[in-house]
C-alpha positions as CSV (number, residue, x, y, z in Angstrom):
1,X,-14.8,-48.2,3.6
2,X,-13.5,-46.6,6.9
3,X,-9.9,-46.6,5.0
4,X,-11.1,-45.0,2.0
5,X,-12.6,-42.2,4.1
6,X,-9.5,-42.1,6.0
7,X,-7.5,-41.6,2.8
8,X,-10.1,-38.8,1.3
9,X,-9.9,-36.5,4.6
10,X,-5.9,-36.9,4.6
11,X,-5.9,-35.7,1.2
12,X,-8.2,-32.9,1.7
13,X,-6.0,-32.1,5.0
14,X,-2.4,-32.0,2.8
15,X,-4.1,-29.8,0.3
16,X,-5.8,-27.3,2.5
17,X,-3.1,-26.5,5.1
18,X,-0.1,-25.5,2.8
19,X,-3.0,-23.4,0.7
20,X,-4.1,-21.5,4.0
21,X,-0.3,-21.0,4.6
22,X,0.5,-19.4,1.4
23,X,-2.6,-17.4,1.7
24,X,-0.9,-16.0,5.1
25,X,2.0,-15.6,3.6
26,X,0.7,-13.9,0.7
27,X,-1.3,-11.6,2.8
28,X,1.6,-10.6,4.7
29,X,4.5,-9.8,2.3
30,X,1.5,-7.5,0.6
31,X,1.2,-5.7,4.1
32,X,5.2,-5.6,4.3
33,X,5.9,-4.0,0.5
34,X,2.6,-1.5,1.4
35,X,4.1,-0.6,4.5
36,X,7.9,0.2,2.8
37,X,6.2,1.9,-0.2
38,X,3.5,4.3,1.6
39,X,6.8,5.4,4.1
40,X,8.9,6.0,1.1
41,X,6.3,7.9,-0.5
42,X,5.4,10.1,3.1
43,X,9.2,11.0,3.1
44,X,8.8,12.0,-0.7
45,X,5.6,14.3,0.0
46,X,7.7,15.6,2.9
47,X,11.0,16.4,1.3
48,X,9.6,18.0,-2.0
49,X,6.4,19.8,-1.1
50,X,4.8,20.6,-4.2
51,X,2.6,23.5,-5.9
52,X,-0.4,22.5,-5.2
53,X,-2.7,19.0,-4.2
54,X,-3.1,17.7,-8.3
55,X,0.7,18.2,-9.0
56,X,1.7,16.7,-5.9
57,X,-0.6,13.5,-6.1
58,X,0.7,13.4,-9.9
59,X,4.5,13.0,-8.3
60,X,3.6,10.6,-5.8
61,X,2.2,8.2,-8.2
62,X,5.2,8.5,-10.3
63,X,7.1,8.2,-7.5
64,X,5.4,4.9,-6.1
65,X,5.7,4.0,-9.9
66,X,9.6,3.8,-10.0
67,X,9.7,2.6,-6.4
68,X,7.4,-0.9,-7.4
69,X,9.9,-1.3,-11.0
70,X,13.1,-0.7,-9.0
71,X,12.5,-2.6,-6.0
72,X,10.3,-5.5,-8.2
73,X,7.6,-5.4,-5.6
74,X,4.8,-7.6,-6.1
75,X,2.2,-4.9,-5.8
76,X,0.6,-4.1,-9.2
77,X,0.6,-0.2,-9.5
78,X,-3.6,-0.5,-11.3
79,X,-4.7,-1.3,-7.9
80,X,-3.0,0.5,-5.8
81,X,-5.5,3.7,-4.5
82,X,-3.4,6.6,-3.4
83,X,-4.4,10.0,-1.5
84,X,-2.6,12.7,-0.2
85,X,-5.0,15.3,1.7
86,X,-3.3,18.4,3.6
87,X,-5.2,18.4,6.9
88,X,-2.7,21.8,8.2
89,X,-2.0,24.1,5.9
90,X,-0.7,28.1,6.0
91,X,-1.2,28.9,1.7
92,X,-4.2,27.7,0.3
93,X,-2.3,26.3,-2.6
94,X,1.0,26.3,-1.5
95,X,2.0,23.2,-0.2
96,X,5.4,24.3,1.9
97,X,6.8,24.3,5.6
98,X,5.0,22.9,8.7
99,X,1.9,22.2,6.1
100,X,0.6,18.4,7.5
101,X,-0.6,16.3,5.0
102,X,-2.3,12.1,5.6
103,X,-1.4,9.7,2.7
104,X,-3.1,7.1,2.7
105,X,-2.4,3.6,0.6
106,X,-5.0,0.9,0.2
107,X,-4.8,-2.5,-2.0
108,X,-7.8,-5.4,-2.5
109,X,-7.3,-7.8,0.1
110,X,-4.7,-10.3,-1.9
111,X,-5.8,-14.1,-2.6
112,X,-3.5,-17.0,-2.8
113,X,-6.8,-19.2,-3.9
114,X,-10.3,-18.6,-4.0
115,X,-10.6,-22.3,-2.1
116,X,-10.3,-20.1,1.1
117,X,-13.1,-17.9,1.1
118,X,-12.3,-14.3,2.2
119,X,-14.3,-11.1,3.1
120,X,-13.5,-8.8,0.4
121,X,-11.6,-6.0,2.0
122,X,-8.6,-3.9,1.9
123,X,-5.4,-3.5,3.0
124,X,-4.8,-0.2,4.2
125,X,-2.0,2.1,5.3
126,X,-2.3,5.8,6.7
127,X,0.7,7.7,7.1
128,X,0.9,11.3,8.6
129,X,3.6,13.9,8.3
130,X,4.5,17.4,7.8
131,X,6.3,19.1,5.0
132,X,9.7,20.0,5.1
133,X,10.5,22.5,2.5
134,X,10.5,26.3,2.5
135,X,8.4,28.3,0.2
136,X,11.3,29.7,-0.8
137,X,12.7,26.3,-2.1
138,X,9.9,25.3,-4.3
139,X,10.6,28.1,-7.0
């Protein structure tokens, strides 16, 4: 009996520990690819500036669109939650020069297995920067 038991817990022990690995592996490349895609998406909103906060939320998705097909990222565009709020700004509308925006980038929490129970959460990224374009370069 004490062999059978022995066996069982073994088994349960060679199936849990590679799953929990995974799981932190899993969790990490997701934090990696959100990290490359909200930078390359800050230097985006910072190079191109934009006409105002719908049209420059509409490029940024597109933007993150062709980064996650190009690169073959493993983040699914559906559930990736993207915001871009000007916190500085000299033109109401205008977004131009020395304007500073936040972007932030959130995903769920990604789950090798639901074996491994996990808080539902986010992964979340906030990026700050300023915009680099003249007023005179956005017409």
């Amino acid at each position: 009996m004490g062999q059978l038991i022995a066996v069982i817990l073994n088994v349960m022990v060679l199936l849990v520990v590679p799953l929990g690995i995974l799981q932190a592996h899993t969790v990490i490349q997701a934090r990696n690819e959100l990290l490359e895609v909200s930078a390359a998406a800050a230097k985006y909103v910072s190079n191109h500036g934009g006409m105002n906060e719908a049209l420059i939320q509409q490029e940024v998705r597109a933007y993150i669109s062709r980064e996650l097909t190009e690169k073959r990222m493993s983040l699914s565009e559906p559930e990736l939650a993207v915001t871009v709020t000007r916190i500085r700004a000299a033109d109401p509308i205008l977004w131009s020069h020395e304007d500073e925006f936040v972007l932030q980038m959130s995903i769920p929490f990604p789950q090798f297995t639901m074996l491994i129970p996990m808080p539902a959460k986010t992964l979340q990224v906030i990026r700050q920067g300023t915009i680099n374009v003249m007023d005179y370069d956005l017409s």
